[in-house]
NUMARSE-734806 format. One record per residue (C-alpha): residue number from 1; residue in one letter; chain; x, y, z. Coordinates in steps of 0.05 Angstrom, whole numbers, plus 5000, padded with zeros to 4 digits. Layout:
% NUMARSE-734806
     k   r   c     c1     c2     c3
   NUM   a   A      X      Y      Z
...
This chain:
% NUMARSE-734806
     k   r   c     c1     c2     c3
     1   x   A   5000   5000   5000
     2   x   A   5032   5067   4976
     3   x   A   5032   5119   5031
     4   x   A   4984   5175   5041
     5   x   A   5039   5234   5042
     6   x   A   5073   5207   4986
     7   x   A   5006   5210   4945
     8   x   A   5002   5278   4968
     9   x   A   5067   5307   4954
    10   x   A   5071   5273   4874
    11   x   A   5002   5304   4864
    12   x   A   5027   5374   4889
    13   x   A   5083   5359   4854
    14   x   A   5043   5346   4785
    15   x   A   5007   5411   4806
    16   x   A   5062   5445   4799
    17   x   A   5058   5478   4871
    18   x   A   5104   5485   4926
    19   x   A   5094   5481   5003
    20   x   A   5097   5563   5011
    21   x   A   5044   5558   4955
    22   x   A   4998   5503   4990
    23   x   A   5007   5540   5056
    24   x   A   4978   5605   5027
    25   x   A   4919   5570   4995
    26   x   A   4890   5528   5053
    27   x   A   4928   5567   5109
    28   x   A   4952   5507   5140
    29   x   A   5024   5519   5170
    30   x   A   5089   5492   5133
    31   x   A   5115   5452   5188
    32   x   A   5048   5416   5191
    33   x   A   5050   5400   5112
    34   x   A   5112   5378   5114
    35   x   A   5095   5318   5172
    36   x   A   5025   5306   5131
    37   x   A   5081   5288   5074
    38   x   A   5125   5250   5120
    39   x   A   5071   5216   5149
    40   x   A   5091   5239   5216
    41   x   A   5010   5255   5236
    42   x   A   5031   5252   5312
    43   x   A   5069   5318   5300
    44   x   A   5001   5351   5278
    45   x   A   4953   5381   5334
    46   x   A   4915   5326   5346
    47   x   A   4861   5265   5316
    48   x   A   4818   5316   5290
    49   x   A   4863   5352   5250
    50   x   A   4897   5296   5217
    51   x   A   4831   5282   5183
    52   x   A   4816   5359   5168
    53   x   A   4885   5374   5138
    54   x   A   4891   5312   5097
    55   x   A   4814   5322   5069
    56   x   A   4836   5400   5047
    57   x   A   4904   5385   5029
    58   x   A   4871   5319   4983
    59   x   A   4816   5371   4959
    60   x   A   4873   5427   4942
    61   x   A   4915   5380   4900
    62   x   A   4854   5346   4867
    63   x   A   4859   5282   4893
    64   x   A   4791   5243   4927
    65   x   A   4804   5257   5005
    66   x   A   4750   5204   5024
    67   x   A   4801   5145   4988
    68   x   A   4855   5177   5030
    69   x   A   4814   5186   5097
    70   x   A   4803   5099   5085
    71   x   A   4875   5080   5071
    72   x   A   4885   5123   5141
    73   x   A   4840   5083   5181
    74   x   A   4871   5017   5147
    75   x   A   4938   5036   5174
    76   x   A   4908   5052   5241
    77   x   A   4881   4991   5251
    78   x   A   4941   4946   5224
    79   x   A   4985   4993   5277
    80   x   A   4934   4975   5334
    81   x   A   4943   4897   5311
    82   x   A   5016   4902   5311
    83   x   A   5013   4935   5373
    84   x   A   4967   4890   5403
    85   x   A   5013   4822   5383
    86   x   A   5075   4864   5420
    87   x   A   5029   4870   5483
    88   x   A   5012   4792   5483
    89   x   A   5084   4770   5478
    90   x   A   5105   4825   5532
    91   x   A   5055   4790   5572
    92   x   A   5072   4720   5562
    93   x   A   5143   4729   5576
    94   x   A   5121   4764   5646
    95   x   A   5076   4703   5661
    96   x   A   5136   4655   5651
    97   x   A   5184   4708   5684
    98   x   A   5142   4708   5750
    99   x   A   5128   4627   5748
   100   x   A   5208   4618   5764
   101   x   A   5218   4580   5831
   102   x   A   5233   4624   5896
   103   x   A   5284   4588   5941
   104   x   A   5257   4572   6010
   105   x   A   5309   4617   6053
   106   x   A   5282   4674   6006
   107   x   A   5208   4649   6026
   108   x   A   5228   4659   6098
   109   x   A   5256   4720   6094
   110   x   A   5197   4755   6066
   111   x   A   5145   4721   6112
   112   x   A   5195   4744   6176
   113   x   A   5197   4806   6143
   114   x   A   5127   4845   6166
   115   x   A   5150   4822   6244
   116   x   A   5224   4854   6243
   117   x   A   5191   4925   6209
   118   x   A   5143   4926   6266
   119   x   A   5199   4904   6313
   120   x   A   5239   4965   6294
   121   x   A   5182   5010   6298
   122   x   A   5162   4987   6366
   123   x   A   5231   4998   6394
   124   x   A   5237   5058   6358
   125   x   A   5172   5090   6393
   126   x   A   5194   5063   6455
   127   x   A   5270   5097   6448
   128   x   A   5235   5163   6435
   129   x   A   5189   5166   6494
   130   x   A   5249   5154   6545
   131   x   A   5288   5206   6518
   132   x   A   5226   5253   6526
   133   x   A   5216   5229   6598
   134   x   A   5288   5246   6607
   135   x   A   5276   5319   6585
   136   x   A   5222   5327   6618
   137   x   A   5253   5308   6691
   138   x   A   5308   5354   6675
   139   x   A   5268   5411   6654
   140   x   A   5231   5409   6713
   141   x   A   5285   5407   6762
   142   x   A   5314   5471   6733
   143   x   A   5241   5499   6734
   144   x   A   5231   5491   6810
   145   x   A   5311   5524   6821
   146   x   A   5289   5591   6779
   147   x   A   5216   5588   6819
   148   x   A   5260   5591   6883
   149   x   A   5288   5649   6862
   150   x   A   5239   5689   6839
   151   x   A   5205   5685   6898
   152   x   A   5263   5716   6937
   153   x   A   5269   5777   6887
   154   x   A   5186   5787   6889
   155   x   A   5181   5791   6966
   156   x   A   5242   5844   6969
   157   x   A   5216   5888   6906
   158   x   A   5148   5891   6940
   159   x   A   5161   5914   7012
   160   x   A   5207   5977   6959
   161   x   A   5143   5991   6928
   162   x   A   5096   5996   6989
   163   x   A   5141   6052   7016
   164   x   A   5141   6087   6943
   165   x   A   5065   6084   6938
   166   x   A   5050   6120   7006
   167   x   A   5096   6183   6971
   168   x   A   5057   6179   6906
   169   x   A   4981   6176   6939
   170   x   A   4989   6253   6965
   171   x   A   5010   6274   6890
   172   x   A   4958   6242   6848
   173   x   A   4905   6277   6903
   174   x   A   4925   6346   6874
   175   x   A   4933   6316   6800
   176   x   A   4858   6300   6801
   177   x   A   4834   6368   6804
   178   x   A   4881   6392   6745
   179   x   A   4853   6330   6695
   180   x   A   4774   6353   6706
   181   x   A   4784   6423   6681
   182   x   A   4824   6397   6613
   183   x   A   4769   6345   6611
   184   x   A   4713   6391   6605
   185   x   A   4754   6430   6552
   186   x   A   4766   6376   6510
   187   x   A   4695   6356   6504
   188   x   A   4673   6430   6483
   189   x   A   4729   6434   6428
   190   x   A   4715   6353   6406
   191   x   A   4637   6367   6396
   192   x   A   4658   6429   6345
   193   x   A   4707   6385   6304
   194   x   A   4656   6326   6296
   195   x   A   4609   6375   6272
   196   x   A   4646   6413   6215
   197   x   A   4678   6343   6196
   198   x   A   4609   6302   6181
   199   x   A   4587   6361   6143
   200   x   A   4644   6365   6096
   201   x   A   4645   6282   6088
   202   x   A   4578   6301   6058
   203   x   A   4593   6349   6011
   204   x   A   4651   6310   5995
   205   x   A   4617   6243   5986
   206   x   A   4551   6275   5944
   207   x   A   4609   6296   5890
   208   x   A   4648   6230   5881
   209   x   A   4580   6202   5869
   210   x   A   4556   6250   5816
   211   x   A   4633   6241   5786
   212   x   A   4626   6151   5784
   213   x   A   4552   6156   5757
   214   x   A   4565   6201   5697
   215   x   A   4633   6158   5680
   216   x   A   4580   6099   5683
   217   x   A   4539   6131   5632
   218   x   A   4597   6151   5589
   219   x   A   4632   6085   5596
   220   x   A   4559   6037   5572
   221   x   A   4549   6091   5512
   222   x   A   4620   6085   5485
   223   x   A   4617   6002   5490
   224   x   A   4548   5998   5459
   225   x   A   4576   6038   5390
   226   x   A   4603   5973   5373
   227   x   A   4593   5942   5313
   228   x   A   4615   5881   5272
   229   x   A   4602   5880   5197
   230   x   A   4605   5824   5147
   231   x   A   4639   5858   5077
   232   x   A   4660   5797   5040
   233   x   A   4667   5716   5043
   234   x   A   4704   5673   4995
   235   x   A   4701   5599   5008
   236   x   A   4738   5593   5075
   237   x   A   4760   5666   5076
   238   x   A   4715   5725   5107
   239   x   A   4729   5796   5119
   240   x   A   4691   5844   5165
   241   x   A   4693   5921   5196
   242   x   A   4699   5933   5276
   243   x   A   4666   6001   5276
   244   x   A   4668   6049   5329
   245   x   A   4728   6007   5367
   246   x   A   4776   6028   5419
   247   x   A   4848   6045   5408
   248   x   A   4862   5979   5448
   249   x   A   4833   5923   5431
   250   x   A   4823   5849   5465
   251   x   A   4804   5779   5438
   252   x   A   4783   5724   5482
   253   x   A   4779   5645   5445
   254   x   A   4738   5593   5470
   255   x   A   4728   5525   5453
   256   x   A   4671   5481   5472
   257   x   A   4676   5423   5522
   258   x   A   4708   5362   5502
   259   x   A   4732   5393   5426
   260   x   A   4798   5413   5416
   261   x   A   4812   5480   5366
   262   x   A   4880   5504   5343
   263   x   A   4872   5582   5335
   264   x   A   4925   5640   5313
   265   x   A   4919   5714   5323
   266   x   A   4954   5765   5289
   267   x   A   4958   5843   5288
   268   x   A   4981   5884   5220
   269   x   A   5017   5810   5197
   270   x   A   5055   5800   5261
   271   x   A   5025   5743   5297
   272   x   A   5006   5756   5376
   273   x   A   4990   5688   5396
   274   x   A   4976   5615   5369
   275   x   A   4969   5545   5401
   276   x   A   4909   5495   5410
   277   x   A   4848   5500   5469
   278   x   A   4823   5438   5498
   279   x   A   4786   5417   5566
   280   x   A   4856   5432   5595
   281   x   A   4862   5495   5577
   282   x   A   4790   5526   5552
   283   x   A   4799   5594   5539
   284   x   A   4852   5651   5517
   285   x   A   4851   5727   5520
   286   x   A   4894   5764   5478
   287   x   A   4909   5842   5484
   288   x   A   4924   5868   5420
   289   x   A   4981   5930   5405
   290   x   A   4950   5999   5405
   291   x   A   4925   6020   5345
   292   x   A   4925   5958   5311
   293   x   A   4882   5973   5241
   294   x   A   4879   5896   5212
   295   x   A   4863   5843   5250
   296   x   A   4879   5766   5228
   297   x   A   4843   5700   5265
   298   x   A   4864   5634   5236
   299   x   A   4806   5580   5259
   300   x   A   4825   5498   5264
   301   x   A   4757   5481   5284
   302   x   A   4710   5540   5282
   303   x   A   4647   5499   5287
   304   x   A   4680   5486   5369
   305   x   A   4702   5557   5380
   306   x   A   4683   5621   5414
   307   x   A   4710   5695   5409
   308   x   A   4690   5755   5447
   309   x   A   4705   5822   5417
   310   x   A   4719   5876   5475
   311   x   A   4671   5832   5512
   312   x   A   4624   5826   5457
   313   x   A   4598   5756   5428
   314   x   A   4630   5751   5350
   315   x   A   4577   5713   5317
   316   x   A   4618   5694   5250
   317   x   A   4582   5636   5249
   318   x   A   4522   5658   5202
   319   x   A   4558   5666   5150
   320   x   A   4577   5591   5115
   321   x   A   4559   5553   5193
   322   x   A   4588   5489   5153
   323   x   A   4655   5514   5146
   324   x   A   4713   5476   5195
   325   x   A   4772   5512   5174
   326   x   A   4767   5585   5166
   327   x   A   4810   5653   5165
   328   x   A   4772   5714   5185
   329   x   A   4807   5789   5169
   330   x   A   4771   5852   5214
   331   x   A   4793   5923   5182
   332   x   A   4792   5961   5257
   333   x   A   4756   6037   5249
   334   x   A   4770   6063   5307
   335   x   A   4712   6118   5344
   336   x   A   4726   6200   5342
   337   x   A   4723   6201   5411
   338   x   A   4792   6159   5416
């Protein structure tokens, strides 16, 4: 059976086309053309996209991708055979591996084996608990020495302070009289401050609200200006106009649960991010450069993906919903007001 990449490649090569050529035409990268040719498919994204790129590569070169597609599945299932005999053999050779004879002193060995661990452990366990008691006694003996003494300091330093306190009772007597005038003060001078303070939290407050409500209303008329136009499609090709957009811009890809989507994103030709969503990894957000006038999505599996347009839904679905593999261009108009 002839391989499927070497079908390929002598039909592009009848075409007379090269890989830069076939890349441009069904915008599926070089590196992944070249393994589709090599028949290196577990180089490409994954199961999905081993079927998509050989059916559009097969329908680019004018070959019938559903003969292709069925010599796939052939080799498939004579790999899974093969695969299958290697397992049995592995297998039997472990069966007759483990059925070798143990000698009897090894038999022993492992049935004593359980008792020594626990052994160990118990002795262990026992080991540690002496050499806490030991601590312990120790710990206490210095405990009731430094008690001792502490007791003999106390008793002195109180019978100093007794004879101290009988001086300081006649001062705080005139001290008293001196803390209710300033008292009364305070309270006269507080009251005022409270007073001018609340009212000038109000005033202050009653502005910063007027200030966040009409930001609100600026904010929710600017975002609602919005707008996504269809211009032009060509067979997996589509070209739209963001009107009204910011001077920042930010895409967010999703993909579906349990579907896997490889997705590119580029800005004026230079590309910003690519790789493939899955379950693992669900969802992307990309910030695009400021001022970016031409916006570039390359779709793996669009039927399975999402995108949000500065937090907009992108329905690019309606036009051609049948179409997998598809390349959408947005001219960006940015709004006066940026």
């Amino acid at each position: 059976m002839e391989d499927i990449g070497k079908v390929l490649k002598e039909a592009r090569t009848e075409k007379g086309l090269t890989l830069d050529d076939l890349q441009q035409t069904t915008k599926i990268q070089k590196r992944y053309l070249i393994a589709i040719e090599e028949d290196d498919f577990d180089a490409l994204p994954g199961k999905f996209y081993v079927r998509a790129f050989i059916k559009q590569y097969a329908e680019t070169v004018g070959l019938d991708p559903e003969e292709l597609l069925t010599k796939l599945d052939e080799q498939k299932n004579e790999t899974s055979e093969s695969e299958e005999k290697a397992t049995a053999k592995t297998r039997t050779e472990a069966v007759k591996r483990e059925e070798k004879p143990v000698s009897p002193l090894l038999e022993k060995a492992i049935r004593y084996l359980p008792t020594f661990i626990i052994l160990v452990i118990v002795v262990a366990i026992l080991s540690t608990i002496y050499v806490f008691a030991l601590g312990d006694r120790s710990r206490n003996e210095s405990t009731q020495i430094d008690s001792t003494n502490t007791a003999v300091s106390v008793s002195s330093a109180s019978e100093k302070s007794s004879s101290s306190s009988k001086k300081t009772s006649s001062s705080a007597k005139s001290s008293s009289t001196s803390t209710k005038t300033s008292s009364s003060s305070a309270k006269k001078t507080s009251s005022s401050s409270v007073k001018v303070s609340s009212s000038s939290a109000k005033k202050s407050s009653s502005s910063s609200e007027k200030a966040s409500s009409s930001s609100k209303k600026k904010s929710s008329t600017t975002a609602s200006k919005q707008t996504i136009t269809n211009t032009s499609a060509s067979g997996s090709s589509f070209v739209y106009t963001l009107a009204n957009a910011p001077s920042k811009n930010v895409i967010k890809l999703s993909v579906a649960s349990g579907s896997t989507a490889w997705s590119s994103v580029s800005a004026d030709g230079s590309t910003v991010w690519q790789g493939t969503l899955s379950d693992s990894t669900s969802s992307q957000t990309v910030d695009l450069p400021e001022n970016t006038s031409t916006i570039t999505l390359s779709l793996g599996n669009s039927t399975a993906t999402t995108i949000k347009i500065n937090g907009k839904k992108f329905n690019f679905l309606k036009e051609n919903s049948s179409s997998t593999v598809r390349t959408i261009t947005i001219n960006v108009e940015q709004s006066q007001s940026n």
